[in-house]
C-alpha positions, 0 to 999 in steps of 0.5 A: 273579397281577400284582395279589398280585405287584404288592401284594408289591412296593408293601409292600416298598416301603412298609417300606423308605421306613418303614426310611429314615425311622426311620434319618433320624429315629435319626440327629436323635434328640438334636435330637428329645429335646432342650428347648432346641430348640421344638417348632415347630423339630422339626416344621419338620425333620419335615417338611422332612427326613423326610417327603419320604424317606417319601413320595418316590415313595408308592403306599403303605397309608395306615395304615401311613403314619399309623402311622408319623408318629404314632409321630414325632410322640409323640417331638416332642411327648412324654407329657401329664401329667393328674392327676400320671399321665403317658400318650402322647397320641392320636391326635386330640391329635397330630392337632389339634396338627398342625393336621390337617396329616399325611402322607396330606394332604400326599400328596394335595397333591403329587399335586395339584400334580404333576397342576396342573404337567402339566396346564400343560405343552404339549400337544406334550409327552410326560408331557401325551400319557400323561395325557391320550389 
């Protein structure tokens, strides 16, 4: 029973900071589509701005997740054109773009690095205590 509850809790919350970063994203939509702004200047607001609102706090399903970024991804960089036909790009496009940069990596890096900040504290310290017993 805790675990199906648990599991509720962890997809609700999982739409929600999905909810949150669509609604960030809707609100910079004219910067998104617009050309006078480079691409690398979107991603550097993607990643500063919407990003965190997604995993801020993230126990989250990783497909989703991915899902949702590719989705952001499409509008930066927008649609190819190959032989006067134009369709989106996929995924491993948008990921070799990205540099192998997504939001599942940057998660496991915030993990890390919260992991490297408690392992530095003071033993006599209270976060220290509950991660090593």
């Amino acid at each position: 029973m805790f675990i199906l509850l648990r599991s509720f809790y962890i997809e609700k919350e999982v739409k929600e900071r999905i909810a949150l970063g669509r609604k960030a994203c809707y609100a910079k939509q004219k910067f998104s589509k617009s050309r006078l702004v480079t691409n690398s200047s979107k991603l550097k607001l993607y990643r500063t701005l919407i990003r965190p609102i997604v995993t801020n706090a993230s126990e989250t399903t990783i497909h989703k997740l991915l899902v949702f970024e590719r989705n952001i991804l499409r509008r930066i960089f927008g649609p190819t054109k190959e032989n006067q036909i134009w369709r989106i790009k996929t995924n491993e496009e948008l990921d070799k773009l990205i540099k192998h940069k997504n939001i599942v990596n940057y998660i496991k890096v915030q993990r890390l690095r919260q992991f490297g900040h408690v392992q530095r504290m003071p033993d006599t310290r209270t976060v220290k205590k509950i991660f090593n017993p």
